[in-house]
N, C-alpha and C positions, 0 to 999 in steps of 0.2 A: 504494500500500500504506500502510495507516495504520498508523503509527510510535508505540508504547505505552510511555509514557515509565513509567522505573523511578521508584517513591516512596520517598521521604528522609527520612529524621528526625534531628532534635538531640534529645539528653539531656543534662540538666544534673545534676549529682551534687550531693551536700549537702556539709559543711565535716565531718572529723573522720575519712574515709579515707586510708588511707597513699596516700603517693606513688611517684612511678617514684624521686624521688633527681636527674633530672638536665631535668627539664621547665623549668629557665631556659636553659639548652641548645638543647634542641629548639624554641622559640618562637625563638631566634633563629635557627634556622635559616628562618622566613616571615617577619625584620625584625619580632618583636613585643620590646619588652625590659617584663617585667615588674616591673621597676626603675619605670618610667614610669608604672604604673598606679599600683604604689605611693606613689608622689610623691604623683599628684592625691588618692588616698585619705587624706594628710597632713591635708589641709585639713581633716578632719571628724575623724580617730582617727588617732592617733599611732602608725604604726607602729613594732615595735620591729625594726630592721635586723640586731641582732646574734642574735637570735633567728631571723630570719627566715632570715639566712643560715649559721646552723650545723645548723637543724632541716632538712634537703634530704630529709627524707619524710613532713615533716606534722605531728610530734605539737608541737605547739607550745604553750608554757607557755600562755598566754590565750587564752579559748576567743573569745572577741571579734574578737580579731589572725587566730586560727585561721577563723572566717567571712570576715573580709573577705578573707584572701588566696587561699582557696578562689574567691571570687568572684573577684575580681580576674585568676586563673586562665582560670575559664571566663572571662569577659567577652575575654580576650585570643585563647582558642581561636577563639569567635566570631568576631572580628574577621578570622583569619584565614580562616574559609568564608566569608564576604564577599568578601572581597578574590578570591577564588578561585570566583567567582561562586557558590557553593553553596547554591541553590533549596530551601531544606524544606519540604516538604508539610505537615509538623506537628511540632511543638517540643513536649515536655513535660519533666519533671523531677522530681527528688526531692529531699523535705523542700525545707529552706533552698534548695536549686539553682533555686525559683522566682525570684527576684530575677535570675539571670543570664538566665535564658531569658526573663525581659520584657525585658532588656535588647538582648538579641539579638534579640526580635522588633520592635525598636523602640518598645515600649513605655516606656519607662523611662529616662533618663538615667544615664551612669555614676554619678558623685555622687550624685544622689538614690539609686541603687541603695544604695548606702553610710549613708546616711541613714536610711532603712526599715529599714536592718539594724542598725541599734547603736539606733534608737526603740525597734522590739520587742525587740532583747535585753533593755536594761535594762527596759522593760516589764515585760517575765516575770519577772526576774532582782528585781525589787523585789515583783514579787507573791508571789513564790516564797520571799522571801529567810529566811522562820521556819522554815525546814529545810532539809536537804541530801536533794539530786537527785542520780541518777545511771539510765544509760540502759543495757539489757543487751540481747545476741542471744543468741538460743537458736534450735538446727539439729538437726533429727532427732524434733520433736514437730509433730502439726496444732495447726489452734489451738481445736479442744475437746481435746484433751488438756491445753495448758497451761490452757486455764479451771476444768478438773476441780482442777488440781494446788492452782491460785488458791482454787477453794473447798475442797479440801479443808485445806491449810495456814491457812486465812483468810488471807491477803495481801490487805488489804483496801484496798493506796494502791498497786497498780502497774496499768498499764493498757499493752495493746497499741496501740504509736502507727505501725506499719508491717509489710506483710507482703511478704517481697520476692518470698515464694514461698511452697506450701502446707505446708512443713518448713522454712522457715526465716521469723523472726518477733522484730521488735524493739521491745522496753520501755520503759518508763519510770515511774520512781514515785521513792517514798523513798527514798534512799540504804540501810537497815537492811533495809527488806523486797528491796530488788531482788537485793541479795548472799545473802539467805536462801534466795529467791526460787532464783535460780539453782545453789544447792546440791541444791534439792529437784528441779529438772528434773533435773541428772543422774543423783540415785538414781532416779526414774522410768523414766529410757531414754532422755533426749536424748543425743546425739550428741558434741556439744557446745552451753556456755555461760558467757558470758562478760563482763563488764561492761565499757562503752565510755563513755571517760572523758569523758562530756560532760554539765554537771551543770547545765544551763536546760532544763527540764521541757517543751519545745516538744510540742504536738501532747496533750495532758492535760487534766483538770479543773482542775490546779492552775495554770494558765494563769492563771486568772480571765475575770472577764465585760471581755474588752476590744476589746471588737467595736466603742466608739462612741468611744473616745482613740484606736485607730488608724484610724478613719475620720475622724477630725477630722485625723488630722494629715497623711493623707493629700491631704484636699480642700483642707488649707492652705495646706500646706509641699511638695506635689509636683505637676508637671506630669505628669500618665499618657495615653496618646496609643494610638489603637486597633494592634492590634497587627498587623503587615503575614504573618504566618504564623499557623494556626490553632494552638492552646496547649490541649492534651487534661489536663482536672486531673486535680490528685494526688490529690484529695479524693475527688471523685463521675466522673470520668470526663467529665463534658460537656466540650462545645466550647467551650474563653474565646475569644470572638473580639470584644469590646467594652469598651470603658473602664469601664461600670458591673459586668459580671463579671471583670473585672481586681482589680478591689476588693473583690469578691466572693471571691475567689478567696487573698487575700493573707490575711485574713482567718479564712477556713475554714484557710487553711494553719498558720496560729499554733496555734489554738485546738482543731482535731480530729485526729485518727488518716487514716493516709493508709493507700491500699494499691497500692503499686508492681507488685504480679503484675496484678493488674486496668488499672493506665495502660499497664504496657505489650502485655498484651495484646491493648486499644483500639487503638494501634499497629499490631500484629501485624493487629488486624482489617479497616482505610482500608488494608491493601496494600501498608507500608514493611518492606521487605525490607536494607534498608542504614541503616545510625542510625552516628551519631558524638557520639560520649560528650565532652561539653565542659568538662574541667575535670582538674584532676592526677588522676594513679594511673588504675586502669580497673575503679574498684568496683563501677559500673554493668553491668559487663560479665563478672564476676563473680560478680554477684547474677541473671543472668539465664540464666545455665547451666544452671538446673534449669527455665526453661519453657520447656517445647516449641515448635518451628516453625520456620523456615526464615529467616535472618537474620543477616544479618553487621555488628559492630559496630566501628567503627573508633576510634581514640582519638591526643591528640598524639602518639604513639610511631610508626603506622606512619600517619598521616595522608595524609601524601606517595605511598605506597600506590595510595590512594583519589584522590588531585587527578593521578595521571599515567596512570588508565585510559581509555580510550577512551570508555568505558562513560558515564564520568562526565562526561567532557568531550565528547560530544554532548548527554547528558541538559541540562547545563545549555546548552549552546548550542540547541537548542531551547525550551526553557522560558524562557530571554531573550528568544528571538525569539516565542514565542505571547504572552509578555507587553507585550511594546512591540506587538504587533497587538490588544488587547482598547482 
């Protein structure tokens, strides 16, 4: 009888969702201490410890400090489905959570991970730096309605940079317009809306044209290694499965508008029915309650869950063993 092995996915979240409050806890219950990653990230960005350990759900003064330890996060979750043999058929991510998920596909060093991500902050944050940014969600409009709302107010500097869903839909522009912006969604009928305190314009025109300073610093300063699990983007949906659309991919991620119903529906589509969310809080999981289909998400809270089903401990013990037979 041939044996149909169930399909796996990681998600990697972005930096600037709340957290569970006690995820240095739960890492150590698999021997991870997130202390330790902290350490090595020293070396490139000064973490600040006392911030780090009074903020236990996230909001943390510097939005800088706030990426890396979002990263740092996931990269330690990873660590743990490793260690716990955990085969993914396919890894994807949102926003910033690209950086963990090459990391975890082995593309990427931790360090350099950290590297890439304080380049392009101050990047943007210096292209950027002749006004103030700030990023809104709005829940309970499609997105021609918010574009109606766009042209009828003239809001002519905010731009849709993520859609998690086809009623929920997150911004970014001017600080002035985004807050105006979102007063006028809800005299319209949205639901709710609301500004998210994260003021580097990722994913906009105001980006600038920096497609060829992060490819340089890319091909200089970092070693990128093909990736051992297929990486469905955030951007266009294709398959990153090589070190030239790795870079490709890093890239489109700074510069363009992503849409998260569409990666994970891609997901949904190759047949992974079980995903584990890598990184604090369980935003991801969340944000994907309004699409349809059939799937279960697991996150560090009930991880242990998912590592003591049967289920999951033949899937991977098959899949070790067809893999040590190719």
């Amino acid at each position: 009888m041939e044996v149909i092995l169930e399909k796996v996915g990681a998600i990697f979240p972005a930096f600037g969702a709340e957290y569970f409050g006690n995820e240095r806890e739960l890492l150590d219950l698999y021997s991870e201490s997130i202390e330790e990653y902290l350490k090595k990230a020293n070396t490139v960005y000064k973490i600040d410890m006392d911030d780090f350990q009074t903020r236990i759900k996230g909001d943390f003064s510097d939005e800088l400090q706030s990426q890396i330890i979002c990263y740092a996060y996931s990269c330690a979750i990873g660590n743990i489905l490793k260690k716990n043999d955990f085969q993914a058929d396919f890894i994807s991510f949102y926003s910033m959570g690209i950086y963990a998920a090459l990391h975890y596909a082995g593309s990427l060093d931790y360090i350099d991970g950290i590297r890439i991500i304080k380049f392009c902050y101050d990047l943007v944050r210096e292209n950027s730096s002749t006004d103030s940014f700030c990023m809104g969600i709005v829940v309970g409009l499609m997105e021609n309605e918010i574009y109606k709302i766009i042209e009828k107010y003239s809001f002519q500097n905010i731009e849709i940079i993520n859609r998690n869903s086809k009623h929920n839909m997150v911004l970014s522009g001017k600080e002035r317009e985004v807050t105006g912006f979102l007063e006028s969604c809800l005299q319209e009928g949205a639901l709710y809306a609301k500004t998210i305190n994260i003021k580097t314009p990722f994913h906009t025109k105001f980006v600038g044209d920096v497609q060829n300073e992060i490819l340089s610093f890319i091909n200089t300063e970092l070693t990128i290694k093909d990736p051992i699990y297929p990486i469905i983007s955030g951007y266009d949906q294709r398959i990153v499965n090589s070190i030239a659309e790795i870079k490709k991919e890093i890239v489109f991620n700074v510069r363009h508008s992503l849409n998260w119903e569409k990666t994970f529906e891609s997901m949904l589509d190759v047949g992974i029915k079980c995903f584990v969310e890598c990184g604090p809080g369980n935003s991801l999981n969340r944000i994907v309650k309004f699409i349809p289909g059939n799937f279960e998400i697991y996150n560090i809270r009930n991880l242990g869950n998912l590592l003591k089903t049967s289920g999951f401990m033949l899937n991977s013990l098959l899949k070790n063993t067809k893999k040590r037979s190719c």
